[in-house]
FIDOSE-711968 format. One line per 4 residues: number of its first residue (from 1); their letters; for each residue x, y negated, z of C-alpha. Coordinates in steps of 0.2 Angstrom, whole numbers, plus 2048, in hexadecimal, padded with zeros to 3 digits. Layout:
// residues N
NUM	a	X Y Z; ...
END
This chain:
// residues 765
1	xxxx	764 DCF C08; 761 DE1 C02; 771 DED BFE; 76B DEB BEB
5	xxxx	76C DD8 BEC; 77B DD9 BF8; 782 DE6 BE9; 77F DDB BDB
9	xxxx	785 DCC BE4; 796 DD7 BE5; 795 DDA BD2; 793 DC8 BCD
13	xxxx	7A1 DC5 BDA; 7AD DD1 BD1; 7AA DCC BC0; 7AB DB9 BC5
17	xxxx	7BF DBE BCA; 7C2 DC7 BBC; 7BB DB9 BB1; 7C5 DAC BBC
21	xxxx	7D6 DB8 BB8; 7D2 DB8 BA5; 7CF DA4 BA5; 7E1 DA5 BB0
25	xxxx	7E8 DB0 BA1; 7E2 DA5 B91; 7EA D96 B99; 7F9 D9E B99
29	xxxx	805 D9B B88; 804 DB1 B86; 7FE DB9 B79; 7EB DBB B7C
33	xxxx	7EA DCD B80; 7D9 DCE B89; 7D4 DDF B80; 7E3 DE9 B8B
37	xxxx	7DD DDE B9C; 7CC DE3 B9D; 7D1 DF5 B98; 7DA DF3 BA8
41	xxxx	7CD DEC BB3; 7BE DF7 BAF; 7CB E06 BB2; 7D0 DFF BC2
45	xxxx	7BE DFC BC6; 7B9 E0D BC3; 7C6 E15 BCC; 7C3 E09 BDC
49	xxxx	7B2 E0B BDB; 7A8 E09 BED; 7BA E06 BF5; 7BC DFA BFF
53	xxxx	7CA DEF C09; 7CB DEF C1D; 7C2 DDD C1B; 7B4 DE7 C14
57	xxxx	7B4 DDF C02; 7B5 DE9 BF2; 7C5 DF1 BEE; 7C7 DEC BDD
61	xxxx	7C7 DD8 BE5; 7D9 DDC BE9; 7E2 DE4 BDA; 7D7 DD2 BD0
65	xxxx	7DE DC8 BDD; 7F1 DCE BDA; 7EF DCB BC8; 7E8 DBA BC9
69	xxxx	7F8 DB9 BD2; 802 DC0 BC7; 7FC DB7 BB8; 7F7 DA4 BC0
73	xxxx	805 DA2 BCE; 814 DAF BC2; 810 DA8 BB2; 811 DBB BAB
77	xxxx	806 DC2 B9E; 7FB DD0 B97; 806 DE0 B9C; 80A DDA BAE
81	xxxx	7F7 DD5 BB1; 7F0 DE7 BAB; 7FC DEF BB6; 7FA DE3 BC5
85	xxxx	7E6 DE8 BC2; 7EB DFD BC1; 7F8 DFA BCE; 7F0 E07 BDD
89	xxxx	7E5 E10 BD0; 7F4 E1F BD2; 7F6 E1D BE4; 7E3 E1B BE8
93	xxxx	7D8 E28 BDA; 7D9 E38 BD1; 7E1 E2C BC3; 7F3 E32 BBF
97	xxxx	804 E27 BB6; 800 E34 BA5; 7ED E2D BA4; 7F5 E1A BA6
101	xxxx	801 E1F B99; 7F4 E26 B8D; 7EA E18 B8F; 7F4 E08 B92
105	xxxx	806 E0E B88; 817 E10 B92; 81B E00 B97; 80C DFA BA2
109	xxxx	80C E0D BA8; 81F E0B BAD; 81C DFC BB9; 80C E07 BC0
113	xxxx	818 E16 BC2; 825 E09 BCC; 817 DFF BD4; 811 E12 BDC
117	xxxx	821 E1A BE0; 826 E0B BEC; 815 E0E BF5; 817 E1F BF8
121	xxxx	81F E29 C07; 831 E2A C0F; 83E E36 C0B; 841 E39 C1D
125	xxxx	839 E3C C2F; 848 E32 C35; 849 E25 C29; 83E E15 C28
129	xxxx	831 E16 C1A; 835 E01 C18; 846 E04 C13; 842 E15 C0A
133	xxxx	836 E08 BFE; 843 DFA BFE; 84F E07 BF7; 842 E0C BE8
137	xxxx	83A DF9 BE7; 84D DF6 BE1; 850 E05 BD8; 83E E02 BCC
141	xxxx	843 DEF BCB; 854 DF3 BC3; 848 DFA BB5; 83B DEE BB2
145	xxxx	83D DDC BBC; 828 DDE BBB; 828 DE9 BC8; 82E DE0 BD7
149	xxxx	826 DD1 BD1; 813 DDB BD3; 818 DE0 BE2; 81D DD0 BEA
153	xxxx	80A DC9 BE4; 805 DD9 BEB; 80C DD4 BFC; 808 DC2 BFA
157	xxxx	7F2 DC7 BF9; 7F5 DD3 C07; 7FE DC4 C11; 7EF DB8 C0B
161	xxxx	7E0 DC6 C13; 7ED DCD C21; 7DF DC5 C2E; 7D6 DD8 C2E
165	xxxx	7E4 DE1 C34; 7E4 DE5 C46; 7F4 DDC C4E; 803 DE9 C4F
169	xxxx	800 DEB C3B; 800 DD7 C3A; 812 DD8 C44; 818 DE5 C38
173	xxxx	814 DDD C26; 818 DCC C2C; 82A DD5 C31; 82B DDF C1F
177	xxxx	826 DCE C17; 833 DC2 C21; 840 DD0 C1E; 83E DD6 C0E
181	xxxx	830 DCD C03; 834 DBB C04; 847 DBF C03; 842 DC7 BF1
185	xxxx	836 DB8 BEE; 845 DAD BF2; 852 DB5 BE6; 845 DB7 BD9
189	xxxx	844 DA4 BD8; 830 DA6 BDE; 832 D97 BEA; 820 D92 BEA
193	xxxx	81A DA6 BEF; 82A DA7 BFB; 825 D98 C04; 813 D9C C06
197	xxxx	819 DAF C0C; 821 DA6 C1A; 814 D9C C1E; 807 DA9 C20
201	xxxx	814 DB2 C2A; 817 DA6 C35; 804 DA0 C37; 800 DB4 C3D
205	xxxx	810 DB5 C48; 80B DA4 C53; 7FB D9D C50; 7FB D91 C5C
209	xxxx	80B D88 C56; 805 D89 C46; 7F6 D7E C48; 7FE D74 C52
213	xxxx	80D D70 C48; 800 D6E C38; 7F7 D62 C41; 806 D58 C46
217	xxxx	80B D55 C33; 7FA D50 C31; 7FA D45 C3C; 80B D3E C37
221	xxxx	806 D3C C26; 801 D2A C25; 812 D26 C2A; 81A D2F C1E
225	xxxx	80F D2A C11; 816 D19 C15; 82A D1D C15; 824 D24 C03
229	xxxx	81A D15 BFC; 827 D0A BFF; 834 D16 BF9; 82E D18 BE8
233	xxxx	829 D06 BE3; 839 D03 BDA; 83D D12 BD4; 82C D14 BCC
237	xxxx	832 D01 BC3; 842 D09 BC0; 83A D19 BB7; 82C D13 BAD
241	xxxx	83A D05 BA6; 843 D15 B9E; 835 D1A B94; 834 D2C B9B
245	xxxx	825 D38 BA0; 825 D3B BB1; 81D D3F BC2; 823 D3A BD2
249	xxxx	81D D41 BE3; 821 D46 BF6; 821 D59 BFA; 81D D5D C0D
253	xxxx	82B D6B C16; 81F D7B C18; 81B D7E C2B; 825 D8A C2C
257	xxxx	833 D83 C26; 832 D75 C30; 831 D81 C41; 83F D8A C3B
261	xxxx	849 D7A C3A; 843 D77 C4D; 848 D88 C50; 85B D87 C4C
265	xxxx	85D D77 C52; 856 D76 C5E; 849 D66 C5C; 838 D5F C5F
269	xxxx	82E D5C C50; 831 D49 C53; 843 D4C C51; 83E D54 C3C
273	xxxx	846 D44 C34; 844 D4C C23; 831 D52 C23; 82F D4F C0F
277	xxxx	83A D4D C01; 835 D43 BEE; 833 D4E BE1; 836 D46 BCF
281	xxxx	831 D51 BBF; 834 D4B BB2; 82E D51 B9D; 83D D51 B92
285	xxxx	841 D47 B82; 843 D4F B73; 856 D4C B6E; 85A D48 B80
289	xxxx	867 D54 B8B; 85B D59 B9A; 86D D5A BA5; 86F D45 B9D
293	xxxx	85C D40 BA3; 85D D48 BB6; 86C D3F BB6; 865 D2F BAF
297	xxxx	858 D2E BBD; 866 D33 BCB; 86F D22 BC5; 85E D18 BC5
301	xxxx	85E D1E BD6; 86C D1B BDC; 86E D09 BD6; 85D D05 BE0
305	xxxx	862 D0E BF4; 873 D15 BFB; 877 D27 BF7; 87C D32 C04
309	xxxx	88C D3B BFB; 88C D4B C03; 87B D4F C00; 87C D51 BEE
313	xxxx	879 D63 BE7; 87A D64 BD3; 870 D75 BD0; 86E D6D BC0
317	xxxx	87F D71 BB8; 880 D81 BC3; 871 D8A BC6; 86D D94 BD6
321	xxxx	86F DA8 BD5; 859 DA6 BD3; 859 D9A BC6; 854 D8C BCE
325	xxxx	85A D7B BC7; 859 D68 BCB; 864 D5C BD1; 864 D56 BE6
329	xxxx	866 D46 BEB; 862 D3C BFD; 863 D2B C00; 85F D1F C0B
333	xxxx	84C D16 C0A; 848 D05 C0D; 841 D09 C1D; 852 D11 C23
337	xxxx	84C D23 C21; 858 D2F C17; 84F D35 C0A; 850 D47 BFE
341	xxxx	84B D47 BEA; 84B D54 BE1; 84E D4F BCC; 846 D5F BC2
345	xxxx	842 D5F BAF; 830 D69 BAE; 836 D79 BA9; 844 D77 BB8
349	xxxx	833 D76 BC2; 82A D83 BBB; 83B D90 BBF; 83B D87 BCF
353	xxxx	828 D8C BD1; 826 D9C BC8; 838 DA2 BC8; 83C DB0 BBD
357	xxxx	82C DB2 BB3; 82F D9F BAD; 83D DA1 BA3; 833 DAC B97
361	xxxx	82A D9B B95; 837 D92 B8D; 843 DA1 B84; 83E D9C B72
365	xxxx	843 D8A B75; 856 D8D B7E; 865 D97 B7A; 867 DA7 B83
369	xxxx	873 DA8 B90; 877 DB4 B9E; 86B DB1 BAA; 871 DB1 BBD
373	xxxx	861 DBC BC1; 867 DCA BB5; 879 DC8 BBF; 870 DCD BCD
377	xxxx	865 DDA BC8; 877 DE2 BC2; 87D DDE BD3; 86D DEB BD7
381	xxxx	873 DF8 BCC; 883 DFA BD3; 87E DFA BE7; 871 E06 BDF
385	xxxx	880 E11 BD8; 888 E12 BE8; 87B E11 BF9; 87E E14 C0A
389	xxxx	874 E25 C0F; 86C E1B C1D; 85D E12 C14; 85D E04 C22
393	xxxx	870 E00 C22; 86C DFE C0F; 860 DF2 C11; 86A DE7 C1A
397	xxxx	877 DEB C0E; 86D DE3 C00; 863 DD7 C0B; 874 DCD C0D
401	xxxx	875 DC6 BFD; 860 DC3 BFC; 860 DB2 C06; 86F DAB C07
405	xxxx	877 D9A BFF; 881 D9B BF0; 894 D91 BEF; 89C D8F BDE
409	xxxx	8AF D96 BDC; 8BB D96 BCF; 8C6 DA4 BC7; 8D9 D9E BC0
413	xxxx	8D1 D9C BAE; 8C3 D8E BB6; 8B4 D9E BB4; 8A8 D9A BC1
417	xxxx	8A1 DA9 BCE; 893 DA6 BD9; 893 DAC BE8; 889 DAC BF9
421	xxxx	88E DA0 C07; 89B DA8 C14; 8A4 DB1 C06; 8B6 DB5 C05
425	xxxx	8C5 DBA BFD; 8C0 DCD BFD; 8B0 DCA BF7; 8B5 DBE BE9
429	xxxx	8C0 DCC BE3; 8B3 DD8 BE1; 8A6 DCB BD7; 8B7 DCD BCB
433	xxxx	8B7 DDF BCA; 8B6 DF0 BD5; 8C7 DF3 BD1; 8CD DE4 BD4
437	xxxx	8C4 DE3 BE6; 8CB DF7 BEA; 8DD DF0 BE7; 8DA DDE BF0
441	xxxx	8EE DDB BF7; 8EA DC8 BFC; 8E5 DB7 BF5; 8EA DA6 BED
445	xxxx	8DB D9A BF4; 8DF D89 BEC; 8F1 D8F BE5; 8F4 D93 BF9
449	xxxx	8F8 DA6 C00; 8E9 DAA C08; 8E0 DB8 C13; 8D3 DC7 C0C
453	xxxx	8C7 DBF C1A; 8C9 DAE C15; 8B8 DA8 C13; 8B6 D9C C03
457	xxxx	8AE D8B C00; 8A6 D84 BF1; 8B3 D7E BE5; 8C0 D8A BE8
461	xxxx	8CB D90 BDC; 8D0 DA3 BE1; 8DE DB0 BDB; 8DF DBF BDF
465	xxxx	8EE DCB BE1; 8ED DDB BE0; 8F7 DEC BE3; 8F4 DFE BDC
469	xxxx	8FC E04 BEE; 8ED DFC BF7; 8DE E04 BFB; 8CD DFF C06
473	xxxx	8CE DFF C17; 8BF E00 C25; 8C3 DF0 C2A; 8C0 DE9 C1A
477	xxxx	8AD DEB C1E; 8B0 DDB C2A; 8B7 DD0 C1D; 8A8 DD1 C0F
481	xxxx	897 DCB C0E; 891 DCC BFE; 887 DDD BFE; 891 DE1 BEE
485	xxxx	8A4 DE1 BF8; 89B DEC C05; 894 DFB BFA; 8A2 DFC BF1
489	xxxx	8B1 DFA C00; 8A2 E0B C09; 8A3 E14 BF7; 8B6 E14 BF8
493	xxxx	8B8 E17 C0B; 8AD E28 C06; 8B6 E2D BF8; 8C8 E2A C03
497	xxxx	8C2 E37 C11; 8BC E43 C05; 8CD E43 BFD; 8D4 E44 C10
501	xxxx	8C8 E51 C14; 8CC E5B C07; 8DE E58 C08; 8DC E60 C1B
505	xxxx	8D2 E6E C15; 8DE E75 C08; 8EC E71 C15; 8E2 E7D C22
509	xxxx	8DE E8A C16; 8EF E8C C11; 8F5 E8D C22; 8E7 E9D C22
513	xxxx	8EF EA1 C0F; 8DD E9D C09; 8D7 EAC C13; 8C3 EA9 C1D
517	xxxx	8C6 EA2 C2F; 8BE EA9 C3B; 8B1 EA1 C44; 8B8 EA4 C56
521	xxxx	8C9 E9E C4F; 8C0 E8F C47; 8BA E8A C56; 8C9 E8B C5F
525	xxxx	8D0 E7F C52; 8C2 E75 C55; 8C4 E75 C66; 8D9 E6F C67
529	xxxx	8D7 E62 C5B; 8C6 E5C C65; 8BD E59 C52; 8A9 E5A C53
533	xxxx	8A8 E63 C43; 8B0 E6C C34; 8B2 E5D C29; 8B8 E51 C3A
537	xxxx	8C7 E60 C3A; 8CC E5E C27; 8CC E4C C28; 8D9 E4B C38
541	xxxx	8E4 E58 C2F; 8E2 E4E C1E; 8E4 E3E C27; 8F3 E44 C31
545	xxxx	8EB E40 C42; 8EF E51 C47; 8FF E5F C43; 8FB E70 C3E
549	xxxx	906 E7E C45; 913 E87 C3B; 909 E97 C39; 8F7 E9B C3B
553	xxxx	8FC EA8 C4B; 8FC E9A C54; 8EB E98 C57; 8E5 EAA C58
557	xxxx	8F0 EA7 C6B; 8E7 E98 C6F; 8DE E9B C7E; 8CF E8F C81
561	xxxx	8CF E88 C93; 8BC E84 C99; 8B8 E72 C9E; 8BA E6E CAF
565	xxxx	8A9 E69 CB4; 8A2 E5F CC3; 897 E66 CCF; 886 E60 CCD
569	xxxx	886 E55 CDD; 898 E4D CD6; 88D E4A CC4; 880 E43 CCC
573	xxxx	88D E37 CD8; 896 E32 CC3; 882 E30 CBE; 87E E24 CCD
577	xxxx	88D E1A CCC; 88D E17 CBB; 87C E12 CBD; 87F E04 CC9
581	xxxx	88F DFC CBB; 883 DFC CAD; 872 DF7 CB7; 86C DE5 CB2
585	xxxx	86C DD9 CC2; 85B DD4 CC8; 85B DC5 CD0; 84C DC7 CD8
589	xxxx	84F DC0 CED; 862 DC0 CEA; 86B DB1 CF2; 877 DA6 CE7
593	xxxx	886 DAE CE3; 882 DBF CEB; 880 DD0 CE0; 873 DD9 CE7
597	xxxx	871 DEA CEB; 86C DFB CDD; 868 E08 CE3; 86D E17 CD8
601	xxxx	861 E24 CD3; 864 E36 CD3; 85E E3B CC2; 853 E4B CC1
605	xxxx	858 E5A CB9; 847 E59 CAC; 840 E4B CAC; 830 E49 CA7
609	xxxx	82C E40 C96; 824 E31 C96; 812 E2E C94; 80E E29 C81
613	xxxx	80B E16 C7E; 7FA E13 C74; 7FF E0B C65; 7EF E02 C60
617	xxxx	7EB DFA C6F; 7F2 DEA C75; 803 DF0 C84; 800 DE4 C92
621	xxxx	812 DE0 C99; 80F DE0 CAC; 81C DDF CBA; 818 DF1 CBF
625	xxxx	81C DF8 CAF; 82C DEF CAE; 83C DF8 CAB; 82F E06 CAC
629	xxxx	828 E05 C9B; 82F DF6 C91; 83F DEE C91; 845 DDD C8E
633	xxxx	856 DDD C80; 861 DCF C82; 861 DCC C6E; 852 DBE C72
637	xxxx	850 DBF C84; 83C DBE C82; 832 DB5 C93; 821 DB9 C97
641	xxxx	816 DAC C8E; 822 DAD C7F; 81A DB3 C6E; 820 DC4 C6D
645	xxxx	81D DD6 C67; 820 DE5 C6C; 82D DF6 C65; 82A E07 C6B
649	xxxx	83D E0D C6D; 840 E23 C6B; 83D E21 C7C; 82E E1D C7D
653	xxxx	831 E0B C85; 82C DFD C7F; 839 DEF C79; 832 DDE C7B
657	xxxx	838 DCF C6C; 835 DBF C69; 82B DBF C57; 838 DB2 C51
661	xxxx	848 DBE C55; 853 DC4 C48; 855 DD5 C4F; 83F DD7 C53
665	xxxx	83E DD1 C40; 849 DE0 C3A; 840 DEC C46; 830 DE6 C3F
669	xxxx	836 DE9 C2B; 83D DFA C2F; 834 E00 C3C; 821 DFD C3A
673	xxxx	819 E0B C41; 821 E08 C50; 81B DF6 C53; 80C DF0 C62
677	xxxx	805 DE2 C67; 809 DDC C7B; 802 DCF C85; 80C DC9 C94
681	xxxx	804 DCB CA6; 808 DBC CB6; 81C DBE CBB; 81C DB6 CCE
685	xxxx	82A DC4 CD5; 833 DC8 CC8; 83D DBB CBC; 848 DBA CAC
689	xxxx	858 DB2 CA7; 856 DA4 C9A; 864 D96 C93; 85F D84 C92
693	xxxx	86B D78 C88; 86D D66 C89; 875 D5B C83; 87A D48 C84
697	xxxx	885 D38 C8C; 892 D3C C97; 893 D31 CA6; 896 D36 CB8
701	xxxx	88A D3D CC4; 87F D42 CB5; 87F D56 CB8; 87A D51 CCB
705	xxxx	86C D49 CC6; 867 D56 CB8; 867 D64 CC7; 85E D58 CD5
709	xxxx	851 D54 CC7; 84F D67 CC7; 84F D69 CDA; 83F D5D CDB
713	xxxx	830 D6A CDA; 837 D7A CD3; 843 D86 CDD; 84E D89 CD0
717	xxxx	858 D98 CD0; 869 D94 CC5; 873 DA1 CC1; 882 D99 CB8
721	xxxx	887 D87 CB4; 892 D83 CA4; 894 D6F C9F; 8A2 D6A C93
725	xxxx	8A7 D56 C8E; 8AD D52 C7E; 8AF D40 C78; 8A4 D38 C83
729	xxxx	895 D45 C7D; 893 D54 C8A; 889 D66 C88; 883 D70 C97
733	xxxx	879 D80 C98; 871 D86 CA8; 86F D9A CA8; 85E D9B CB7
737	xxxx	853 DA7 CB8; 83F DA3 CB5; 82F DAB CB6; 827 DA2 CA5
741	xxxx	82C D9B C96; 81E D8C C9C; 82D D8C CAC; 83B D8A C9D
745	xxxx	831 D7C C95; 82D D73 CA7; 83E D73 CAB; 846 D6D C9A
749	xxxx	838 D5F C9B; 842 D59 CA9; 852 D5A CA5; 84C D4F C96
753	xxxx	846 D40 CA1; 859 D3D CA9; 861 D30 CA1; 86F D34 C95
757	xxxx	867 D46 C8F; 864 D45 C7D; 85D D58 C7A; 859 D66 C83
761	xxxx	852 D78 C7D; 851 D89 C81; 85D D93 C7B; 861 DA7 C77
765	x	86D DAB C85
END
């Protein structure tokens, strides 16, 4: 083919998407606006034209590809689609925020502005540009909802064409994306987008267990197909017979889901009872309550198999903070499987779906009430109003309230408060009001004195009392969850130690009778009351840490006595033994129960920096380089032949994580440019610590045979023993060290065939 043919094949390409988004957009219940779209797109493809994407297809593909997923997957309409099209014109061309707003009018020219300003630069060398963006992601989004919701589409096409980039910019989007994205999807009430987030992270991150857990629930699918057949007979008879539109089908867990279940606790696939769960839409009746018909079919359920009680969850009278809505039920099948169902009118579904953007859908046809989203996006405001400097510490400060499960509690007056799970008292009062949170004295939890850290449980009814002689304390930080409590206790804790500050300030100046201290004397001040700086002095004077002489003459006497310092052999002697407390034991040809030697190093007086790591290239983590050039933390205790990345430290180290730890994912989200790819090289001399758990029927002589079992073909070097019985059940955990995580597996494999073990895992020490 010719580069003309190639060029017009290209063209025909482009206009076919563009025709497919139009198609997408008069589908939709919108007003027809198709005269400001293609505006939009022959702009946009003017501006990006002979650009192209790292996969070497035309630029404009993507901006199309983001508004065919903001109009066909969001459900939004002709401004949202114009600016999803103009979204990198600003970042990318000549084209500037006055030309969009000339041309396309305020609005669409806002979301642009937004949609640009979290793409561009950090505020500091210091500072991670992910949190720097997260901070101005939430700032635009407490303008226009739009906003975040582009973005999220924008992050969802780059996840669905991340297969171009090179692996350490694969480790760090899949980190941003798990840490921030699908969080924001979550709350947002995008369920269908946040799930498939996740699932292209987790398909990027490992592969391997991807394919192979998909090909597992293929491969079970005829058995479940089974369980469902003969599930929904009767309630299919017990449907149609009350005369209601309906549809009734089983929804698959997403892989990733499914692993992360596996994960946590610490299961085989085969031990994933619940794999599916029957989903039940039904069209409501005109004249019919839609509360009065999911609970219609709950009863026609209910009369046909045995409900398990505590599995019930009624979103349906109380929505989650997202907006999500339908009522939970499980029960047992005919084939003795517990069985989930999930009752949802269609416009529960299409919230469920679609999230935020559907409610727009049906605001002619219901009364308007505040929304839980809007709650939220207050919530924003006022975290906004008050941030932590650090940009990463207020990203996690926000982060907490993203993904976490809601409970329901009650004010004296019966006013329900949601809040995430693991709230408590303290937090409760600040979802009431700043000022009553600031002045928190205690709580009646259930009409009983209780605790500020008391942490609350659904149904609840809480009162709080309060004193004006109370203030916020530090440790008040460890008692709140909600990122609400925590931004406003930090505000106060500032304000306070101005106040001290100052208070110590005008207290030391008066000493002086406001006259300039001088900056020997100063020093000297420093120096007695061992305070790092001028605003560390004020505040122990303020605070009353320290007492101030009776007259400023005082400290013109002081004289300042010189250290005593060690001699240079006594520092290096302090160095070395410190050196040897702190060094991590290796176990390498140690003996059972012997420590073995360290010997301490004599550090030099300048020591050369270390050689700069390659960050494109793939770090291979040898035995010779160990300790030398990468580090292993103890947050996940990585082995060699576990899926892993790597983090260059200030070092110039590099810190090896598992791609599943919690810590590695934060590294990734805020830390990007510091991510590599690693590979592990053979470990025959040197070995790691790893954790196995089991579990299982006590009975005597069992442990004995677990540890001859062990003793058959491996020389197995145990560190530590730990077995506890309870009931007739026991728990053991063997701390050894391995070369290989294949080792881990051989040796759990084992433990698994002595009779009375019921499950065995690896486990994060």
């Amino acid at each position: 083919m010719s580069d003309e043919e190639k060029l017009m094949a290209e063209d025909q390409m482009i206009e076919n998407e563009f025709q497919a988004l139009l198609n997408d957009y008069l589908n939709s219940n919108h007003r027809r606006k198709v005269d400001i779209i293609t505006r939009a797109y022959n702009m946009a493809k003017e501006a990006h034209k002979g650009a192209r994407r790292r996969s070497g297809e035309p630029y404009i593909m993507h901006p199309l590809a983001v508004a065919r997923i903001v109009s066909k997957e969001m459900g939004l309409g002709s401004t949202s689609i114009s600016a999803s099209l103009l979204h990198d014109v600003v970042e990318d061309t000549d084209y500037t925020v006055e030309d969009i707003r000339a041309l396309f009018g305020e609005k669409i020219a806002q979301i642009v502005d937004g949609l640009t300003k979290i793409s561009q630069g950090m505020f500091g060398e210091n500072v991670s540009a992910q949190a720097e963006n997260f901070r101005k992601l939430l700032l635009t989004m407490s303008d226009d909802i739009r906003v975040i919701l582009i973005k999220i589409a924008d992050r969802l096409h780059n996840m669905r064409t991340l297969s171009s980039m090179i692996l350490a910019k694969q480790y760090k989007i899949t980190g941003e994306t798990l840490y921030i994205y699908a969080p924001l999807a979550h709350r947002l009430g995008l369920f269908a987008i946040k799930t498939e987030l996740e699932e292209l992270c987790f398909k990027y991150e490992y592969p391997e267990t991807y394919a192979d857990l998909t090909q597992k629930i293929e491969e079970t699918a005829p058995e479940r197909n089974k369980i469902y057949e003969n599930f929904a007979v009767p309630v299919v008879k017990a449907l149609d017979k009350m005369d209601m539109e309906y549809e009734m089908r089983a929804r698959v867990k997403s892989v990733y889901s499914i692993w992360n279940k596996m994960q946590t606790k610490g299961i085989e696939f085969s031990e994933v009872y619940d794999l599916f769960a029957v989903r039940i839409i039904f069209e409501l009746h005109p004249g019919i309550d839609e509360k009065k018909q999911c609970w219609d079919i709950y009863s026609a359920i209910t009369d046909i198999y045995k409900l398990r009680p505590d599995r019930i969850r009624d979103w349906v009278s109380h929505p989650k903070a997202n907006g999500y809505q339908a009522l939970h039920l499980t029960v047992m099948g005919p084939d003795g499987k517990w069985i989930e169902i999930q009752i949802r009118s269609r416009r529960m579904d299409d919230i469920a779906e679609k999230g935020f953007a559907a409610h727009w859908k049906y605001k002619e046809n219901r009364i308007e009430e505040d929304n839980e989203l809007d709650k939220w996006l207050k919530t924003i405001q006022e975290v906004l109003a008050n941030p932590n400097p650090n940009a990463i510490d207020f990203l996690d400060t926000v982060k907490m309230n993203l993904f976490s499960s809601e409970i329901f509690v009650f004010t004296p007056k019966g006013e329900i408060k949601t809040l995430p799970q693991g709230a408590t008292a303290l937090d409760f009062a600040y979802t009431i009001h700043t000022r009553v949170g600031d002045h928190c004295l205690g709580a009646k939890v259930n009409h009983t004195l209780a605790p500020l850290s008391q942490k609350l449980s659904s149904g609840d009814q809480v009162e709080i009392l309060t004193s004006q002689s109370v203030d916020p304390q530090p440790e008040w930080l460890n008692f709140v969850t909600t990122a609400k409590a925590r931004t406003k206790i930090e505000a106060s804790l500032r304000r306070q130690r101005r106040r001290i500050t100052e208070k110590g300030q005008n207290m030391l100046e008066e000493l002086f009778e406001h006259e300039a201290i001088d900056n020997t004397v100063f020093n000297k001040i420093l120096h007695v009351y061992r305070a790092e700086n001028k605003d560390d002095l004020y505040y122990l004077i303020g605070n009353s840490e320290v007492s101030l002489p009776s007259n400023k003459e005082a400290f013109f006497r002081m004289k300042i006595e010189p250290e005593k310092q060690d001699n240079l052999f006594v520092r290096y002697m302090k160095q070395a033994m410190n050196a040897i407390k702190k060094a991590p034991s290796d176990p390498k040809n140690v003996k059972d129960g012997q420590k073995e030697p360290v010997t301490p190093v004599i550090p030099e007086e300048s020591p050369a920096e270390k050689e700069k790591i390659d960050r494109k290239t793939v770090f291979r983590l040898t035995e010779n380089n160990f300790r030398k050039n990468f580090i292993v933390p103890s947050c996940c205790n990585p082995l060699s032949g576990d899926d892993v990345f790597g983090y260059i430290t200030e070092k110039e180290e590099v810190e090896v994580h598992k791609r599943s730890c919690q810590t590695g994912l934060k590294l990734k989200s805020n830390f990007g440019d510091r991510i590599i790819a690693v590979e592990w090289g053979d470990y025959r001399q040197y070995s790691f610590l790893a954790s196995i758990v089991f579990t299982g029927i006590d009975r005597v002589g069992i442990l004995g045979t677990i540890l001859a079992k062990l003793a058959e073909d491996v020389g197995v070097n145990i560190q530590s023993v730990k077995v506890s019985s309870n009931d007739g059940i026991f728990e053991g955990v063997f701390n050894i060290h391995v070369h290989s995580a294949e080792e881990v597996n051989q040796l759990c494999a084992k433990i698994a065939k002595v009779d009375g073990v019921s499950t065995v895992h690896r486990s994060t020490i």
